[in-house]
N, C-alpha and C positions, 0 to 999 in steps of 0.2 A: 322651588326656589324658597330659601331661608331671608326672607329680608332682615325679619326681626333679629337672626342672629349678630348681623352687621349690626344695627341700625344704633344709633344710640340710647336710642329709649332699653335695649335691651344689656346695658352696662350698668350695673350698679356702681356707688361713690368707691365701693372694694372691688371693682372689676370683673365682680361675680354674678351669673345671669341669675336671675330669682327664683325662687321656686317653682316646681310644676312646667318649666316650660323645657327643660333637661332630662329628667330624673321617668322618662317611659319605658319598663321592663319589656314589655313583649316586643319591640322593636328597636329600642335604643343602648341594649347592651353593648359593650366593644371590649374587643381584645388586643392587646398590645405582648410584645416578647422580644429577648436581645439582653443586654446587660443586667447581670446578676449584681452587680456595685448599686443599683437602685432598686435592686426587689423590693428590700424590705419598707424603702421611704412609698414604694407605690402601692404596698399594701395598706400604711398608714395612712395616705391622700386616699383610698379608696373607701376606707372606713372611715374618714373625718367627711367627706363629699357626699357619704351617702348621710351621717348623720346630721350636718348641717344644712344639708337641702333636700334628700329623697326620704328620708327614712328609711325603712326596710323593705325592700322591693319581692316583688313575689319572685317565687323559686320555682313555679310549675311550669312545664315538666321541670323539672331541678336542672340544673346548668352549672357550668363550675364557675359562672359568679356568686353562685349564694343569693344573698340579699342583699348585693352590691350591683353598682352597675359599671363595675371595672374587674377584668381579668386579665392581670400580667403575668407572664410566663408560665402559662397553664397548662396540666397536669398534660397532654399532649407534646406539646412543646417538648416539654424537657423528656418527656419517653424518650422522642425521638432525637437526644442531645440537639437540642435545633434552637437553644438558647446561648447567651453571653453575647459579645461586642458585636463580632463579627454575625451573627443571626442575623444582630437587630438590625446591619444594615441591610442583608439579603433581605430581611422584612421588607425594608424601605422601599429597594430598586424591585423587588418584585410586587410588591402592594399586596401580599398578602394577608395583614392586619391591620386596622384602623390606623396603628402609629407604631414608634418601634427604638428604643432603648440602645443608647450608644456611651461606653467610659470616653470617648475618644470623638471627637465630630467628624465630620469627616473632610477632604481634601480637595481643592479647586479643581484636582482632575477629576475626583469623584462628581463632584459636583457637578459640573458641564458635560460629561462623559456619560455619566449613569444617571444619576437621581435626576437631571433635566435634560436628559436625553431620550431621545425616542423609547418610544413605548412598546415594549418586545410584546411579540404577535405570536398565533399558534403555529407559527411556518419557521419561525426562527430556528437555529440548529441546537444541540444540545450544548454548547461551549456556549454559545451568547446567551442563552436562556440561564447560565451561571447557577443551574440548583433551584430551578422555577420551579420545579416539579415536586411540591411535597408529598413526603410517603405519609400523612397525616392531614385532618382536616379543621380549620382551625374553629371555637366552639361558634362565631357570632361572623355572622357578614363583615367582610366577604366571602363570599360562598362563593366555589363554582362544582361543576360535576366531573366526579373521577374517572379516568379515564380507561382505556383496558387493562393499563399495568396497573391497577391500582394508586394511581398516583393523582395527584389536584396539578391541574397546569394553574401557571400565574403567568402575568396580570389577567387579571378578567378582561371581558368583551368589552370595548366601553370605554376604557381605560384611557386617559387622554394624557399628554406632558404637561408638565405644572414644576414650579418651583418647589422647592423641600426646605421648613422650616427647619435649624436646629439650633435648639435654647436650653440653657443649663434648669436642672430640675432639682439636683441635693448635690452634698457633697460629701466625701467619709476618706477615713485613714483605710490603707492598707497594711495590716498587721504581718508582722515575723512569726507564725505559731510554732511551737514546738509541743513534744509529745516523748516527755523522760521519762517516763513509765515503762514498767514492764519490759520483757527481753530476756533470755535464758541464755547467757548467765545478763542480769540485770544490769538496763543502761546505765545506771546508778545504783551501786552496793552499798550505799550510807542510807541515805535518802534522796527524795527527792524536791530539789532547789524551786524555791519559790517567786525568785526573780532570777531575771539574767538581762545580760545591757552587751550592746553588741553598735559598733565604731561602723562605719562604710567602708573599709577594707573588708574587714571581719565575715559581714554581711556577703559581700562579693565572695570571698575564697569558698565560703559552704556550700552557694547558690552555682560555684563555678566549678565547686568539686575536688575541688583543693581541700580543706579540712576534711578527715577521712572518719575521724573520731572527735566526742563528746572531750577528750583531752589533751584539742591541739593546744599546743602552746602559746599561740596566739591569743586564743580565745579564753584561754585559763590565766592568761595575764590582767586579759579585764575582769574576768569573772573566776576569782580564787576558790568562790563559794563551791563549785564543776571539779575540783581538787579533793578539799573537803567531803564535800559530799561520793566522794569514789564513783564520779561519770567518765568512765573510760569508754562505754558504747558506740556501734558506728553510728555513724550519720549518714541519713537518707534521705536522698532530695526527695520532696514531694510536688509537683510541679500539675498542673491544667494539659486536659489533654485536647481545650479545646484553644483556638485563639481568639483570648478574652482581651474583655479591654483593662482588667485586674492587673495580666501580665504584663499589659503595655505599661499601665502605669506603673510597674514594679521593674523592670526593666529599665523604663526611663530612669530611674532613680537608681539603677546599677550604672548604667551610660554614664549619668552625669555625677556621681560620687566617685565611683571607682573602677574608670573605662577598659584601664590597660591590664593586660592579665600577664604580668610578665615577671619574671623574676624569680626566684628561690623558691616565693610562697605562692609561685603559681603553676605547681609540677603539670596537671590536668590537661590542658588548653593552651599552657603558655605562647606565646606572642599573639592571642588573639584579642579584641576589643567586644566590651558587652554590645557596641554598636554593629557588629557583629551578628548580634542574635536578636536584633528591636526591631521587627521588618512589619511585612505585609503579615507573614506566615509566623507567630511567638511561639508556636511550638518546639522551640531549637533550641537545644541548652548544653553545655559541655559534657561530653560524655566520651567515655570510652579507658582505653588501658589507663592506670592512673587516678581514675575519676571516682569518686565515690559513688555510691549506686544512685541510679535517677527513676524514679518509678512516678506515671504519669495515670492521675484519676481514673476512673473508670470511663464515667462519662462526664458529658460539659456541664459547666455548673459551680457554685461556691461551695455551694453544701456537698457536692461528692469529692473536695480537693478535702474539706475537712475531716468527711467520717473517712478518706485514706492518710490522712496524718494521726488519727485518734489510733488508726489500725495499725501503726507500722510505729512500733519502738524505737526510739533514737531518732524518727523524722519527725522533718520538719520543712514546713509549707509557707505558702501566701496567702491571704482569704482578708475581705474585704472584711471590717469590725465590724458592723451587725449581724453577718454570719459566722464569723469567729464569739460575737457577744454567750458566752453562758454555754459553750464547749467545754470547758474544760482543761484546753489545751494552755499552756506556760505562754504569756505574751512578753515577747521581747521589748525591751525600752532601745531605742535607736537615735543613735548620736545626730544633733538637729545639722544644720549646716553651717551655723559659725561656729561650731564646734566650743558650745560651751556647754551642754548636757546633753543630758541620755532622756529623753523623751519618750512618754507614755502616748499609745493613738490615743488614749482617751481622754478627756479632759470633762470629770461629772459624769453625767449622762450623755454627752456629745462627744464630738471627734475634734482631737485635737490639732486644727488644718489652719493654715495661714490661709484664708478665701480672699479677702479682700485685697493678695496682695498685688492681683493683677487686676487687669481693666476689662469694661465692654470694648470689643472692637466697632469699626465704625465710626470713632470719634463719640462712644456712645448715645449712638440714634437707634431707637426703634427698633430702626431696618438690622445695623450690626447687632442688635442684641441677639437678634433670632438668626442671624447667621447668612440675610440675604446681600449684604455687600461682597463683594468679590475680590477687591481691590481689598479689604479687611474683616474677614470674618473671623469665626474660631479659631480657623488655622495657621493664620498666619502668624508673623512675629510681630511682637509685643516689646520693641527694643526699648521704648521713650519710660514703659513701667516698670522692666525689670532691675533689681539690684544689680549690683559690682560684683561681675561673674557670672551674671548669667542674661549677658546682652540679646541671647537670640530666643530668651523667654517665649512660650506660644500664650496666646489669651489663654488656653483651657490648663494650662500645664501650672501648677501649685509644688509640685515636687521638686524635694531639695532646695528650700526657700527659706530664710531665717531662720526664726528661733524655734519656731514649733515643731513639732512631730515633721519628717520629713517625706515619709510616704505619703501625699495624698494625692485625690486627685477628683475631680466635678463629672458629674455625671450627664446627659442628655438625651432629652429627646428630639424623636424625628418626625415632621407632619406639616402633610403637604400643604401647599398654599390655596387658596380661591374654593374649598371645601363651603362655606355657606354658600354659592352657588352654582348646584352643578348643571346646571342649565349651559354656562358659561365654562367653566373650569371642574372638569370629570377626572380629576386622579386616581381618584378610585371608586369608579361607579356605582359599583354595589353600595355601596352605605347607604343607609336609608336617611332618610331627614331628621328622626330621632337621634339616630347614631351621630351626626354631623354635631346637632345640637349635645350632645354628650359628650363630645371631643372639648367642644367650644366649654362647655361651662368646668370641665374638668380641670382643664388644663388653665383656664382664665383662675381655677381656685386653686391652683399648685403655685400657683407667682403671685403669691399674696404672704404677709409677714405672720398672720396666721399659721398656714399650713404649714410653713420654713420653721416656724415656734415646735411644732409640733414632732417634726422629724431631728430638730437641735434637742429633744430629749427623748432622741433613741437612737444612737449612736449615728447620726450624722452631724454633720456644721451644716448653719442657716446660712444661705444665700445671703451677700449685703441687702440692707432692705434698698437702696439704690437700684439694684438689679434685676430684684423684684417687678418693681413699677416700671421700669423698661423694657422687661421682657416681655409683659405682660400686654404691655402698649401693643408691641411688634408684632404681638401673637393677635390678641384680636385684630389687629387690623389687616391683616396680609391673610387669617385666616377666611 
């Protein structure tokens, strides 16, 4: 039993547990995996946690945390493409790793269904067990033992129903990248353009396979420079081959800018709607006679959507800005949605995201900050905060919102509730008390205006600090 984790004495005035009482290598590492949209903020929360409370932690045997005491999407993981949105919620419903990374939170039926539903057992069949069985072992408790295929059953022995926290952690743009280089005969015979600015139809007809070449007429009406410069090359989608929550939020932003695929300039797919392809499964995207070519990653992940956009002449992909950040790849400017400019994702060293322009659900309490209301959590609609136009706004949804940049979209983690005592509440039994106590202080230091400082300069937007202090609330106490 963690009393002290609860307890008040173990809160500091910044809602961060003190030193020493967190920060135990040999038994309080943990590993998280799921959404590639927060890598890069959790590797900065894992490096700013260890320096302002653990220091450098020992490395013996060496582990793939380093001299950290956080491992997100670890070099296992992604072997076995078993990273992005949808992972991190199998993470969740299977309790495979301490906690677990979501672009997208998840759904009231998710919710009562899976994440607080019964606790799948070693007797389950393979269809309910939904992918419990990893061909991989993850590096830090939970542990269990492989079995004769070679495979880890989940959940562990143990394993009890609990509530599933879920509370936003960063926020970032999702970029246009393009890749006008190179191609025999050359995507561009002049040179190569160093800006380019692209409308929400625009955007729709390439992604929908409509624009076939670097000099549709469309696209060269906004961007004359595509003329000049002799860009006649094809164009090639470059798309995820996993279902991320990158797509989701890039899709949503197709949905709600420019849903109808119909007409002249939409030979590809015409009469179909991007809502059409925004589902469970994002991997669907217009293709076939007509289409322009759609070529989809290797494996799941940001970084393998990118190094196949750097690989393929004339495409052009999606990828969250800290992994598009220092690519190399042509960043598209994208018309905001009252259509009065062409918006940069970046803004400085941060991401250029309208965040604050929705609310905590809940009536912002506590409880809705972390997602445990029912009647209003993440997912529901957000009608009383959204602008004119866009009535059926969700809490977590920022895309296609005013004046900024219009792709973005808030990231999340997932983690379960009644974790300081598993005497009482056993979600995931393996964790040892270190590990508990390393969830607790981690994550109390991720929802603090600090850490949010620190990721607002490197390509993401800071949490309101409002948001912060409420989440933060909700999180220690339900944890």
């Amino acid at each position: 039993m963690l009393a002290d984790v609860s307890s008040a004495a173990y809160k500091s005035p910044a809602g961060v547990p003190p030193t020493g009482l967190n920060c135990v290598p040999s038994d309080g590492k943990i590993n998280g995996r799921g959404a590639s949209y927060q890598a890069h903020a959790e590797a900065i929360y894992a490096e700013a946690y260890r320096d302002s409370f653990c220091g450098n932690t020992t490395n013996e045997p060496a582990d793939v945390a380093g001299n950290m005491m956080v491992a997100y999407n670890y070099p296992a993981s992604e072997a076995a493409s078993a990273t992005g949105a949808s992972a991190g919620q199998k993470a969740a419903i299977c309790r495979t790793d301490a906690y677990a990374g979501e672009s997208s939170p998840y759904t009231n039926e998710q919710l009562t269904a899976k994440l607080d539903g019964p606790v799948l057992t070693a007797g389950t069949t393979a269809a309910e067990k939904e992918g419990c069985d990893l061909k991989f072992s993850p590096p830090f408790a939970p542990l269990v033992t492989a079995n004769g295929k070679g495979e880890f059953d989940y959940p562990s022995t143990g394993d009890t129903t609990a509530n599933v926290m879920s509370f936003p952690v960063a926020s970032t743009a999702t970029t246009v990248a393009v890749n006008l280089t190179g191609g025999s005969p050359a995507i561009c015979t002049v040179k190569v353009p160093t800006s380019l600015s692209l409308n929400a139809k625009e955007v729709s007809r390439i992604f929908g396979g409509d624009a076939l070449t670097w000099a549709d007429e469309e696209i060269d009406a906004t961007n004359p420079i595509l003329k000049t410069d002799g860009c006649t090359g094809a164009i090639t989608r470059i798309v995820r081959v996993d279902s991320s929550g990158t797509t989701e939020i890039f899709k949503t932003y197709l949905e709600k800018a420019a849903n109808e695929l119909t007409g002249a300039s939409f030979p590809c797919d015409t009469g179909t709607k991007w809502s059409q392809f925004n589902g469970s499964n994002n991997t669907k995207w217009p293709e076939g006679a007509g289409c322009s070519t759609l070529v989809k990653s290797a494996k799941s992940g940001a970084p393998e959507e990118i190094a196949a956009i750097k690989a393929q002449a004339g495409g052009v992909g999606y990828a969250d800005l800290p992994d598009e950040s220092g690519s190399g790849l042509l960043v598209a400017n994208v018309q905001n949605q009252i259509e009065t400019s062409f918006q940069s994702p970046a803004a400085g060293k941060g991401a250029n995201c309208n965040v604050g322009v929705v609310s905590l659900p809940g009536d912002g309490s506590a409880e809705g900050a972390v997602g445990l209301d029912l009647k209003d959590n993440w997912s529901n609609n957000n009608q009383a905060a959204a602008p004119a136009g866009n009535e059926a706004e969700n809490h977590q949804s920022i895309t296609w919102i005013g004046a900024k940049y219009p792709i973005c979209g808030i990231t999340f983690d997932l983690v379960y509730t009644g974790l300081a005592n598993g005497a009482v509440s056993n979600a995931i039994a393996p964790l040892t008390a270190d590990q508990r106590r390393t969830l607790y202080g981690y994550f109390s230091f991720i929802e603090t205006t600090a850490a949010q400082s620190l990721v607002a300069q490197n390509d993401y937007a800071a949490l309101p600090q409002p948001w912060v202090s409420t989440v933060r609330e909700g999180f220690q106490e339900n944890f």
